[in-house]
MITI-833837 format. One record per residue (C-alpha): residue number from 1; residue in three letters; x, y, z. Coordinates in Angstrom, 2 decimals. Example, Ala and Ser with C-alpha at 12.3 -4.5 7.8 and 13.67 -1.06 7.14 Angstrom:
2
R  num  residuo        u        v        w
R    1      ala    12.30    -4.50     7.80
R    2      ser    13.67    -1.06     7.14
This chain:
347
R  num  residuo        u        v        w
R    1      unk   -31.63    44.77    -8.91
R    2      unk   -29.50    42.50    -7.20
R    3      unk   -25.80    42.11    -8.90
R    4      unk   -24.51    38.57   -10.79
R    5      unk   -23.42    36.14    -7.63
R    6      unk   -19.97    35.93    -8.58
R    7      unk   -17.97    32.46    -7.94
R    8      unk   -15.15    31.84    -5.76
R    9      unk   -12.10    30.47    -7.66
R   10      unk   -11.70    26.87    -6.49
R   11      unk    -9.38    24.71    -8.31
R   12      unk    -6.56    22.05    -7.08
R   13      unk    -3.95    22.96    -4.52
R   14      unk    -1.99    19.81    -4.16
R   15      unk    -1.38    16.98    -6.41
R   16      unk     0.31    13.24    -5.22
R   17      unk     0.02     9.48    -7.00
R   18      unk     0.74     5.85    -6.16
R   19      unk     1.59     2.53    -8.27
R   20      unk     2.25    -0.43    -6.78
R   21      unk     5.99    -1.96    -7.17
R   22      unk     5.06    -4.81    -9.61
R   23      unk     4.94    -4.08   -12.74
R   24      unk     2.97    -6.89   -15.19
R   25      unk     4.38    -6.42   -18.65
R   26      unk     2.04    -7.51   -21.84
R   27      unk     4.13   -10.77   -22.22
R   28      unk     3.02   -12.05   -18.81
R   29      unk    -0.40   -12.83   -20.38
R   30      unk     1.66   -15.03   -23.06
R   31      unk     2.15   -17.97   -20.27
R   32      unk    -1.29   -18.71   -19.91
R   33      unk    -3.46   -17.03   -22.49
R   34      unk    -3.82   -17.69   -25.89
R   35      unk    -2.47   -13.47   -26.82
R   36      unk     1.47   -11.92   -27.24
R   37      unk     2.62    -8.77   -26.11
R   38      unk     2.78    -6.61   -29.63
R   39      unk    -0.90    -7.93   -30.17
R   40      unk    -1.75    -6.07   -26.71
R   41      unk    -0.05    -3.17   -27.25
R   42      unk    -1.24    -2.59   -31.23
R   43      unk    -4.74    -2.95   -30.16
R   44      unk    -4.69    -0.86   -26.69
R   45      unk    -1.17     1.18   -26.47
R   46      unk    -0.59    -0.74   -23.18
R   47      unk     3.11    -2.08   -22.36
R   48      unk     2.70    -2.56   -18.58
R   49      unk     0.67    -2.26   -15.68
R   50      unk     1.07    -2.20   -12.08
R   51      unk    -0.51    -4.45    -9.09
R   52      unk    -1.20    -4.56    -6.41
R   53      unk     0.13    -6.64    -3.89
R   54      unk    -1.26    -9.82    -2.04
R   55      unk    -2.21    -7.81     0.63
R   56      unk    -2.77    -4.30    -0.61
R   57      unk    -5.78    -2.70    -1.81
R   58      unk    -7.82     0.21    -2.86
R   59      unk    -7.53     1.85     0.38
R   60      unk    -3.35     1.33     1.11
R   61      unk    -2.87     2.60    -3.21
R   62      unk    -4.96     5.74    -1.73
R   63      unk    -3.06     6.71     1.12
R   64      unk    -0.09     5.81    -0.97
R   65      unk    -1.14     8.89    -3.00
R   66      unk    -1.92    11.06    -0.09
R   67      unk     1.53    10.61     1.28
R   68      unk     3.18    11.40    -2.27
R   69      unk     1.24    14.42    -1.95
R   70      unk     2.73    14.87     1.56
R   71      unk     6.47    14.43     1.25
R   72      unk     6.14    17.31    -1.35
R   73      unk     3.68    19.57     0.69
R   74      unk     3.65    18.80     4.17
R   75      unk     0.62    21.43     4.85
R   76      unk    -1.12    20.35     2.14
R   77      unk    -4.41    18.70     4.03
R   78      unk    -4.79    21.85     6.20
R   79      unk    -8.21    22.86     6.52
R   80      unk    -9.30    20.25     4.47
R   81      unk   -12.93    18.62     6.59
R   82      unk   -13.71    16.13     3.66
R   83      unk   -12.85    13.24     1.89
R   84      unk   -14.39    11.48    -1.28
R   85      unk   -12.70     8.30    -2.49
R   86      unk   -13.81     7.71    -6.50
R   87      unk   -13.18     4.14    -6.90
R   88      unk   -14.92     1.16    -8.02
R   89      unk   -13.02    -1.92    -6.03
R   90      unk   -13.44    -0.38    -2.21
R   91      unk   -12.10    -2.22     0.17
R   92      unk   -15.93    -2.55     1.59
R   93      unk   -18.89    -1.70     1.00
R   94      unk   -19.44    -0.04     4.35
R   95      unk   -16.82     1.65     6.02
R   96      unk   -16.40     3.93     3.27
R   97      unk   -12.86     3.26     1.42
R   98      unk   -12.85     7.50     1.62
R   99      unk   -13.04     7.32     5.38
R  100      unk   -10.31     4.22     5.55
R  101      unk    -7.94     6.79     3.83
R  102      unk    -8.82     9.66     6.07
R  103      unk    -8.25     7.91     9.52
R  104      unk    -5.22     6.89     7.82
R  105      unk    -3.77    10.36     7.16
R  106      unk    -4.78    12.22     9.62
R  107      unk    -8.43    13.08     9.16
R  108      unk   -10.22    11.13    10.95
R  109      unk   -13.89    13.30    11.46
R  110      unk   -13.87    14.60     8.02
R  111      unk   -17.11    14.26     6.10
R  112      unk   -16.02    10.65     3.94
R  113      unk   -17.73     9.05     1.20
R  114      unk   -17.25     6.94    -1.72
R  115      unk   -18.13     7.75    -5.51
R  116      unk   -19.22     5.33    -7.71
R  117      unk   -19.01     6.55   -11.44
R  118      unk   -15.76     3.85   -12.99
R  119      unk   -13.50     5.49   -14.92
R  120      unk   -15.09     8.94   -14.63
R  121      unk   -15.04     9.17   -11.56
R  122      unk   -12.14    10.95    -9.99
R  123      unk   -13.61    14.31   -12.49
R  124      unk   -16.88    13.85   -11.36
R  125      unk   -15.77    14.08    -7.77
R  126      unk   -14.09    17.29    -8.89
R  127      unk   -16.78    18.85    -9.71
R  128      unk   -18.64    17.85    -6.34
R  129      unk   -15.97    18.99    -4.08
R  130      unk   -16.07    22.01    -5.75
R  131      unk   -19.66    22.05    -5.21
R  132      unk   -19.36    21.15    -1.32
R  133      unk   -16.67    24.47    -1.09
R  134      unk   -19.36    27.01    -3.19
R  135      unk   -22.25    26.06    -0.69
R  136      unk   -20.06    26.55     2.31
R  137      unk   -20.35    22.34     3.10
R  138      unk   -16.52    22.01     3.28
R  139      unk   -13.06    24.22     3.16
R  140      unk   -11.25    22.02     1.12
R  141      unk   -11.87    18.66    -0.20
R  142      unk    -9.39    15.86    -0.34
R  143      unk    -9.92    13.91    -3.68
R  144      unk    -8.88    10.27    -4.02
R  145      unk    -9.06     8.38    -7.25
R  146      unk    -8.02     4.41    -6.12
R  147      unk    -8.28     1.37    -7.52
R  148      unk    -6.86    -2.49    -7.08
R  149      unk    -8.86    -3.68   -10.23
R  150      unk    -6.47    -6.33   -10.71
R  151      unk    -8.50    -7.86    -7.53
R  152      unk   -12.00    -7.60    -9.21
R  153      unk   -11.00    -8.68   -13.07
R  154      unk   -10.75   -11.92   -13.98
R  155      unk    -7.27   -12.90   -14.92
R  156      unk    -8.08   -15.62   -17.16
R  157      unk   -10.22   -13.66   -19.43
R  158      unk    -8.28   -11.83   -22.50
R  159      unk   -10.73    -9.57   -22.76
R  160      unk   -10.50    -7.41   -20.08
R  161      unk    -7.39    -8.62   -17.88
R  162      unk    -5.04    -7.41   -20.44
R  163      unk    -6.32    -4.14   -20.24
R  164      unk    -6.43    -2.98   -16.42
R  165      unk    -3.88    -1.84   -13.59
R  166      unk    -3.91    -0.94   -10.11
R  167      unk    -2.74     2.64    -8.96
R  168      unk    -4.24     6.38    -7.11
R  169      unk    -3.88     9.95    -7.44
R  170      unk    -5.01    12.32    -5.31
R  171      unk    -5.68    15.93    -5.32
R  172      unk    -6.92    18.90    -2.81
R  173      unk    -9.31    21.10    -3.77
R  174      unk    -9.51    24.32    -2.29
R  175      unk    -9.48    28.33    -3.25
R  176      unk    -6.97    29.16    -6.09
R  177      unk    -5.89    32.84    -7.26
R  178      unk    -9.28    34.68    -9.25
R  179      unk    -8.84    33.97   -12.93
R  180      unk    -7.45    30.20   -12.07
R  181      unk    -8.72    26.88   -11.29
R  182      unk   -12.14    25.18   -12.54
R  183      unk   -14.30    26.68   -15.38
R  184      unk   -17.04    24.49   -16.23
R  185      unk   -18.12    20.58   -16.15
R  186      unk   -20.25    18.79   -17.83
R  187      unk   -21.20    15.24   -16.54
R  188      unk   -24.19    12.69   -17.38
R  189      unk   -24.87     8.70   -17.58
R  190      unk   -26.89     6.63   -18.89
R  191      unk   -28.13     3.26   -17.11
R  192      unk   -29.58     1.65   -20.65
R  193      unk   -25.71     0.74   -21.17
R  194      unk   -24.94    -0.65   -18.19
R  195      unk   -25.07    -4.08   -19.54
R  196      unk   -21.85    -3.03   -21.67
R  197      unk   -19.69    -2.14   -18.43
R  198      unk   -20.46    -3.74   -14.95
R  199      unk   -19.63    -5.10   -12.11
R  200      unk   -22.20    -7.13    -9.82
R  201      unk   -22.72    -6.54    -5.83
R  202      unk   -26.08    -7.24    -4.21
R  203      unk   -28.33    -8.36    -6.92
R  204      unk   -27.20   -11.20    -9.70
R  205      unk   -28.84    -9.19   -12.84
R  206      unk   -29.64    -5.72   -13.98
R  207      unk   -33.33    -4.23   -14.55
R  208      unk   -34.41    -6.36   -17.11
R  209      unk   -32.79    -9.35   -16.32
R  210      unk   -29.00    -9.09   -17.46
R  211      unk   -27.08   -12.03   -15.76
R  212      unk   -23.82   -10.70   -14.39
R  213      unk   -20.73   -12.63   -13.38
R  214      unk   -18.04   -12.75   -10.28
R  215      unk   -15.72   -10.28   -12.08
R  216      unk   -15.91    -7.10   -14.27
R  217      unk   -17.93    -7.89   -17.40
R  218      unk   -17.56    -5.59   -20.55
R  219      unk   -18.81    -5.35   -24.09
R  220      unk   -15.51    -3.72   -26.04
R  221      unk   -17.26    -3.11   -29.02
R  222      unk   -20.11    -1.29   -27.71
R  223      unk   -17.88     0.68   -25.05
R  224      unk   -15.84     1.69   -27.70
R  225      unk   -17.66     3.30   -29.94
R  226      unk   -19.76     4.77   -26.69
R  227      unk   -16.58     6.18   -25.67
R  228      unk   -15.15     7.48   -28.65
R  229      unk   -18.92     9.27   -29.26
R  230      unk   -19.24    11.15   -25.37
R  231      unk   -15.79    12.31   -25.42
R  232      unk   -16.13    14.40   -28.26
R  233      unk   -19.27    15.26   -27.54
R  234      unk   -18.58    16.37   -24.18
R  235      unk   -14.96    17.90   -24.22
R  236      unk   -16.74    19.74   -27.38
R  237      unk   -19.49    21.18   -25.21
R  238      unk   -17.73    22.02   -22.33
R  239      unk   -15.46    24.04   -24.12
R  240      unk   -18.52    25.79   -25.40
R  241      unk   -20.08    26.33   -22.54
R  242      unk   -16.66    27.61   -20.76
R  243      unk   -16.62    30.46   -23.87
R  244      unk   -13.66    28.49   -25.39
R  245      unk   -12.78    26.73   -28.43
R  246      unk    -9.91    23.76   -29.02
R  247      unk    -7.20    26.44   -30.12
R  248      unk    -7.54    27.45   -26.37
R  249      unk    -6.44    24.55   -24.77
R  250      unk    -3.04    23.66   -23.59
R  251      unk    -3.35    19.77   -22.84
R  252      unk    -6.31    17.70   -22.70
R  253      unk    -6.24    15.20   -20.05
R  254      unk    -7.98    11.95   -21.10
R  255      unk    -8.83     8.85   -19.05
R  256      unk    -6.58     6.26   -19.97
R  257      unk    -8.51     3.12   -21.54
R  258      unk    -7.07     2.93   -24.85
R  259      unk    -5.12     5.20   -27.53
R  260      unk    -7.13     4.04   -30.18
R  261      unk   -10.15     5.45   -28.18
R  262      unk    -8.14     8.88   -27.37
R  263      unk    -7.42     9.14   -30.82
R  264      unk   -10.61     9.41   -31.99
R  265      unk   -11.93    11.12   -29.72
R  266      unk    -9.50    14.61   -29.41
R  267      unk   -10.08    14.50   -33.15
R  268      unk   -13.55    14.80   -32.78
R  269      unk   -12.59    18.41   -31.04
R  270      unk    -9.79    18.98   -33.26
R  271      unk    -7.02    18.86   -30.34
R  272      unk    -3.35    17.46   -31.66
R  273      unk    -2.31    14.23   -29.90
R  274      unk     0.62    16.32   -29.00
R  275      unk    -1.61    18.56   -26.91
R  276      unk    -2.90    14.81   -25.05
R  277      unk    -1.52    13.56   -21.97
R  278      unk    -0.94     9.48   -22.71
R  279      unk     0.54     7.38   -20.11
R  280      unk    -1.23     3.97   -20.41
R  281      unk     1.53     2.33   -22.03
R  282      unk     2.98     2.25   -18.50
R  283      unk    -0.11     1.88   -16.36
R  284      unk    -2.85     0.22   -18.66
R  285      unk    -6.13     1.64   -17.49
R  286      unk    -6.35     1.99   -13.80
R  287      unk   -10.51     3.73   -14.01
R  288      unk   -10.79     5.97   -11.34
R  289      unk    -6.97     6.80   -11.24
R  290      unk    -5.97     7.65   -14.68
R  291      unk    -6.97    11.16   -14.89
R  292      unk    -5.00    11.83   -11.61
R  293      unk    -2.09     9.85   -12.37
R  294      unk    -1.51    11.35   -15.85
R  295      unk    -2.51    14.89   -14.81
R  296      unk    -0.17    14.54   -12.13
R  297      unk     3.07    12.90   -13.82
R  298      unk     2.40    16.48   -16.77
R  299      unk     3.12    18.19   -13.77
R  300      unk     5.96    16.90   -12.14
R  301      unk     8.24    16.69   -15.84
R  302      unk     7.04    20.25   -16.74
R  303      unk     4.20    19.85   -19.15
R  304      unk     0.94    21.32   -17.57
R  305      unk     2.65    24.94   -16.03
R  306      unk     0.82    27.86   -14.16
R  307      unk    -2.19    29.51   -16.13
R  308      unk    -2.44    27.02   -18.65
R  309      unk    -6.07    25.86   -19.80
R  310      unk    -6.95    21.97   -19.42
R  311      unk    -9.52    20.05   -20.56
R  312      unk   -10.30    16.90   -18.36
R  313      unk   -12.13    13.93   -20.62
R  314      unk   -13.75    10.74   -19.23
R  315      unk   -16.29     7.99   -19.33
R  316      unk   -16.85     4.70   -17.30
R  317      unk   -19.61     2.39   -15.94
R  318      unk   -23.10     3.72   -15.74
R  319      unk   -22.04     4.31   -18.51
R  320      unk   -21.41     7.96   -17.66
R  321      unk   -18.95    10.57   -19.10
R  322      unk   -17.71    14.20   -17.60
R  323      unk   -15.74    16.55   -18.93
R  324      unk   -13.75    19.58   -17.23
R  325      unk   -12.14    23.08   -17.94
R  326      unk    -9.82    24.67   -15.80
R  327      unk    -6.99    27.33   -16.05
R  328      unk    -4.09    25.40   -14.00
R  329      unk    -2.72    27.10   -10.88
R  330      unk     0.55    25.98    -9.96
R  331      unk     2.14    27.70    -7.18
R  332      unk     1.93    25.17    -4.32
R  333      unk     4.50    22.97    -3.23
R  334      unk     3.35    19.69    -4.78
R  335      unk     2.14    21.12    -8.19
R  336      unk     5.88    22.45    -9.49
R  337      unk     7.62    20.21   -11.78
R  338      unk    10.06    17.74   -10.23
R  339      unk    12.71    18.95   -12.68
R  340      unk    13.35    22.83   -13.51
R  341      unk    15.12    21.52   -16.85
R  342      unk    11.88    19.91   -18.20
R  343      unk     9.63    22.93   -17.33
R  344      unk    11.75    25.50   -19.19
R  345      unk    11.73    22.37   -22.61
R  346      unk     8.05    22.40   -21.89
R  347      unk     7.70    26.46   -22.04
């Protein structure tokens, strides 16, 4: 009888982010929309955002990232052979956005693709680079979550151009110390809702006839209470099927669409707010990029510390949802905190 295959510990050995210089605060709406700034920020927990400039996009926020992640770790794409770009406003269709970054940054040959999943989509690449490293695909996997959504949303409409940003993160996955890195995900979608999230390309309308528009169309109400139902659901689940429970985990990091929605969600799981990692009042929801950017700035002030146990929560377009576990390794360059003061406060 054959022993239990026993897998490698993969998790993330380098961390970097990017936001554009300008920052839009809520009373730059005021001017030409019929809103204020406290209304904004009561109903969403957004201040500010970023965008992007006139002439940057999805694929200059990404290498933006990837060069963060650089000036901290100079030997931090070594051995990495592929790149997948989670983003929703690629530069193009075809070449990839993924393989715009990589020729970029020196990878140009690296596998390169793009992943199409919104707001959940820099954890569900996650879990597929870490799928490309157990099969023996890839080495290492550079993982880019981009967006310049400020491009694709139209600015005159109050219900979704208050509410998005423009920024990256990026991460390396790769081989971790045993006992560290991923656990367990959990990911699923379900194309029924698409009507409530969306964002046209080839054809006008959805299966069934569903007329979409130029820009980013969503239903608030309906992704709301989606949202507020798969997060629980799925952070609960993944915890059980990682053999934890919420008294385990350290920080939960949530995407970042609104702090109503995180709310009600880490109570589904029974996880404090002071155990959730919120930074859209700064960056409003930037989809593919929030989970990196947050994750990333918990590192750098001393939050998220070696060997402690994340959860990773999201949902976007599809409408899909993932969820994560992973016992945090931080002993490369880029993934110490920025400030030795704030790590031994956070301890």
């Amino acid at each position: 009888m054959s022993a239990p295959t026993v897998r490698p510990s993969i998790g993330i050995t380098a961390l970097g982010s990017y936001a554009p210089e300008r920052i839009v605060p809520n009373a730059h709406f005021e001017a030409y929309m019929d809103t204020n700034a406290d209304w904004i920020e009561s109903r969403t927990g957004i201040r500010e955002r970023r965008f992007a400039a006139p002439d940057e996009y999805t694929s200059d926020v990404g290498v933006g990232a990837v060069r963060d992640m650089l000036s901290r770790d100079p030997d931090a794409l070594k051995e990495v052979d592929a790149v997948i770009c989670a983003t929703v406003s690629p530069d193009a269709m075809m070449p990839s956005t993924a393989a715009l970054i990589a020729m970029q940054v020196g990878l140009a040959g690296a596998a390169a693709f793009d992943l199409s999943t919104a707001c959940s989509g820099f954890v569900y690449a996650l879990s597929v680079a870490s799928g490309l490293i157990q099969s023996g695909v890839a080495r290492r996997v550079l993982v880019v979550g981009a967006e310049a959504l400020s491009k694709i949303v139209d600015q005159q409409d109050r219900g979704t151009a208050i509410l998005f940003g423009d920024g990256a993160g990026a991460a390396v996955v790769g081989p971790v110390p045993a006992g560290l890195g991923f656990q367990e995900f959990i990911m699923g979608a379900d194309g029924a809702g698409g009507s409530s999230l969306y964002l046209r390309c080839a054809a006008p309308q959805l299966p069934g006839g569903f007329q979409m528009g130029q820009y980013v169309g969503m239903n608030g109400r309906e992704v709301f209470k989606f949202a507020v139902r798969v997060l629980g659901d799925s952070g609960t689940k993944v915890l059980q099927k990682s053999g934890l429970t919420s008294a385990d985990v350290d920080w939960v990091i949530p995407h970042q669409a609104n702090v109503r929605i995180i709310e009600a969600a880490v109570e589904r799981f029974g996880i404090p707010m002071s155990k959730t990692v919120v930074n859209l009042d700064r960056y409003g929801n930037t989809s593919s990029a929030t989970v990196p950017l947050a994750l990333h700035e918990a590192v750098q002030d001393g939050r998220v510390q070696d060997g402690q146990q994340l959860l990773l929560i999201a949902f976007g377009g599809g409408l899909s949802w993932v969820a994560g576990t992973m016992k945090w390794w931080g002993g490369a360059p880029s993934l110490k905190a920025s400030a030795p003061a704030l790590a031994e406060v956070g301890a």
